[in-house]
C-alpha positions in Angstrom: 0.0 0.0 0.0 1.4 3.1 -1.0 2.1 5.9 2.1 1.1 9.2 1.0 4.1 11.8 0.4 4.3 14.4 2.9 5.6 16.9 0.9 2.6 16.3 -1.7 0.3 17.2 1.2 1.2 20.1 2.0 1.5 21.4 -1.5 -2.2 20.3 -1.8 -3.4 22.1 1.7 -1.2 25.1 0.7 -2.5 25.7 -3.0 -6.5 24.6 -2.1 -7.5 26.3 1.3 -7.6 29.8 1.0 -8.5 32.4 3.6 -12.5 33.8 4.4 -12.8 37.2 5.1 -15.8 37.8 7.7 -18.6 39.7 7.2 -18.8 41.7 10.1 -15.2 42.8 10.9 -13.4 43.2 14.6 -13.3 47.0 13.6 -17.3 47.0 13.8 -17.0 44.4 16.9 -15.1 46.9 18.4 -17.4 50.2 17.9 -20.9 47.5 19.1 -19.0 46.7 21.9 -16.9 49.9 22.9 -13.2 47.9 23.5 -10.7 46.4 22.0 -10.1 43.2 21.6 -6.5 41.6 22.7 -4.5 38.8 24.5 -3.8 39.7 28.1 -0.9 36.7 28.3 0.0 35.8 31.8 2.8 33.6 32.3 5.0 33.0 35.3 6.2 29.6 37.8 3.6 27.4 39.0 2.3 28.6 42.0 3.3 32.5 41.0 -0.5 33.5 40.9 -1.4 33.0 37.4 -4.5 31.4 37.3 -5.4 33.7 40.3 -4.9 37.1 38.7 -6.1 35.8 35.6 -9.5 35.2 36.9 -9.8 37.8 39.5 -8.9 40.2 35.8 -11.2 38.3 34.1 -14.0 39.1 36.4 -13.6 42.6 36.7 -13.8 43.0 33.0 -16.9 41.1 33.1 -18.3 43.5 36.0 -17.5 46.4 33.3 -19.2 44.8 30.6 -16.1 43.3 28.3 -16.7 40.4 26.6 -13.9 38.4 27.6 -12.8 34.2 27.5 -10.1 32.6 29.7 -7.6 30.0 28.5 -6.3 28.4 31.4 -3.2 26.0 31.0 -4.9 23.1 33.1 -8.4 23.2 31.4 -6.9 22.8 27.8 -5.1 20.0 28.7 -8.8 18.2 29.1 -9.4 18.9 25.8 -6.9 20.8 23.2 -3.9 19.7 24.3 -4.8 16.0 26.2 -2.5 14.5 23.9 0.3 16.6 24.7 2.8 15.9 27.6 5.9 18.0 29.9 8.7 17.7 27.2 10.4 20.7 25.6 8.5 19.8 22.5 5.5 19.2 23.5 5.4 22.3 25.7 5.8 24.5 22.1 3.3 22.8 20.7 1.3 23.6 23.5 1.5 27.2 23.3 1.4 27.4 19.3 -2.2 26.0 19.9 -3.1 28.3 22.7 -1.7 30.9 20.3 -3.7 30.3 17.1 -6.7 29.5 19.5 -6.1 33.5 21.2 -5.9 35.1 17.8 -8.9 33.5 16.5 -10.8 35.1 19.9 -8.8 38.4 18.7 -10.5 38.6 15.6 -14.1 37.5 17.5 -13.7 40.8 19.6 -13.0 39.4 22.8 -10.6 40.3 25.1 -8.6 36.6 25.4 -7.0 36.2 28.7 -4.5 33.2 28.8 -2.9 31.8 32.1 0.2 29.5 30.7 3.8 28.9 32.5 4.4 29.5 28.8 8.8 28.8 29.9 10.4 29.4 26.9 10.8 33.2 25.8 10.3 32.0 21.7 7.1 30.4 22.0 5.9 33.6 23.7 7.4 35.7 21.1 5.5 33.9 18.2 2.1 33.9 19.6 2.9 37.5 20.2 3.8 37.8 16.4 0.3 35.9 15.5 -1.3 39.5 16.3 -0.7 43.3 15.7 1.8 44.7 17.8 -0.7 46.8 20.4 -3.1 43.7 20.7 -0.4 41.4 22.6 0.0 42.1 26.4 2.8 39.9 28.1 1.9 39.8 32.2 4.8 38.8 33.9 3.6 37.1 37.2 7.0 37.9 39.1 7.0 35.5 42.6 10.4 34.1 43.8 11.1 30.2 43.4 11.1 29.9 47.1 7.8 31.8 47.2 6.1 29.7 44.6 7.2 26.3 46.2 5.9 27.2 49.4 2.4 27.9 48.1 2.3 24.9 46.2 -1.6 24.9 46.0 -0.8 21.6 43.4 1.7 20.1 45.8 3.5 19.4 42.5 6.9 20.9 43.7 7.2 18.4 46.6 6.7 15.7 43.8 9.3 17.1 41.5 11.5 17.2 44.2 11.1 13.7 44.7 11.5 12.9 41.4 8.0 12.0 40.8 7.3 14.9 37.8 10.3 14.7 35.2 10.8 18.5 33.3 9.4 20.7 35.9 9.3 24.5 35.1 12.3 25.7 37.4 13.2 22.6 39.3 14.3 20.2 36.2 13.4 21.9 33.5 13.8 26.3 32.7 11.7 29.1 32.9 12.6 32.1 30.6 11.3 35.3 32.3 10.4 37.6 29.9 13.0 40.8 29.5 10.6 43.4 28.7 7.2 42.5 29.4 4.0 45.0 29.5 3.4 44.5 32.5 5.7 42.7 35.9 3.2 42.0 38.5 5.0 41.7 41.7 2.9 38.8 43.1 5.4 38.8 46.3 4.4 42.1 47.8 1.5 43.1 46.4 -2.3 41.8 47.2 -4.9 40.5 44.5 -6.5 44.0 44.6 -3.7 45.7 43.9 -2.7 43.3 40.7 -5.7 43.7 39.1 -5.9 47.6 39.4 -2.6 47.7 38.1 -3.8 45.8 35.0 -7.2 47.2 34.5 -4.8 50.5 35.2 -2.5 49.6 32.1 -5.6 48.6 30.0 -7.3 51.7 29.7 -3.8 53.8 29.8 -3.7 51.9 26.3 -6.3 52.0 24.9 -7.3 48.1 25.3 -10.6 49.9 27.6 -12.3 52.9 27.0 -12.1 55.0 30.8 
């Protein structure tokens, strides 16, 4: 039986799909809803108050009236990404899905609020490239490793320490701290009030929210 030929795919996809242009454009979405629509990208160690923030943003823009989604990193891996494991691989292809996926919520209108250890400064740098250069905003969740191991809310840093979770972000495998994020939340010292105004603060500085 004959295997079909890669590269013959791909030459097939690539000169046979072309690209739908909506009907009703973000633009419009934009003017009907009165925001922006962008990726509010949280990333940081487990246990640095991701997920937390993410939410606690997500509601507020909610309370305002902004149509907004959340992509956490656990809750894709029940769906999305299930067949994707911890390895260096597998983590890129992790966040070029959650990438595409935010983009297409960019063009819906909505304000796409993603909540990924996202490690490795590269992958964060192409989903950042998937939009324009205003609709991209990288939250640093900055919390020390002793800090985040000491929350542990997953007690997964007492299993990597035992050796029970191979490639874990900044135990056995790296974390890549962004150099010059949007925004560096100081999870550490500040309160969850405190993040969030800071973000909601940044939003509307940019234009993201109307004031």
């Amino acid at each position: 039986m004959n295997q079909p030929n890669p590269s013959k795919t791909e030459e097939f996809i690539s000169s046979n799909i072309v690209w739908h242009t909506a009907s009703v454009t973000r633009h419009a979405i934009a003017q009907q809803r009165n925001h922006r629509s962008s990726i509010l990208w949280f990333t940081g160690l487990s246990g640095s108050g991701k997920s937390t923030l993410a939410n606690a943003t997500n509601y507020e823009l909610f309370r305002r009236g902004i149509a907004t989604y959340v992509l956490d990193g656990d809750n894709v891996r029940h769906g999305l990404c299930q067949d994707l494991g911890f390895s260096d691989s597998d983590r890129v292809e992790n966040i070029r899905r959650i990438g595409e996926v935010a983009k297409l919520f960019v063009d819906a209108g909505v304000v796409v609020i993603t909540a990924f250890v996202s490690p490795f400064q590269i992958d964060r740098q192409k989903a950042r490239e998937l939009v324009a250069e205003n609709d991209f905003v990288e939250i640093y969740c900055a919390a020390d490793l002793k800090v985040c191991e000491s929350r542990d809310p997953k007690g997964l840093y007492a299993k990597a320490r035992a050796g029970k979770i191979p490639d874990f972000t900044g135990i056995s495998s790296p974390y890549e701290a962004p150099e010059n994020p949007e925004l560096c939340v100081d999870t550490d010292s500040q309160n969850l009030t405190e993040c969030v105004a800071q973000i909601i603060n940044y939003l509307e500085n940019n234009g993201i929210l109307n004031e």
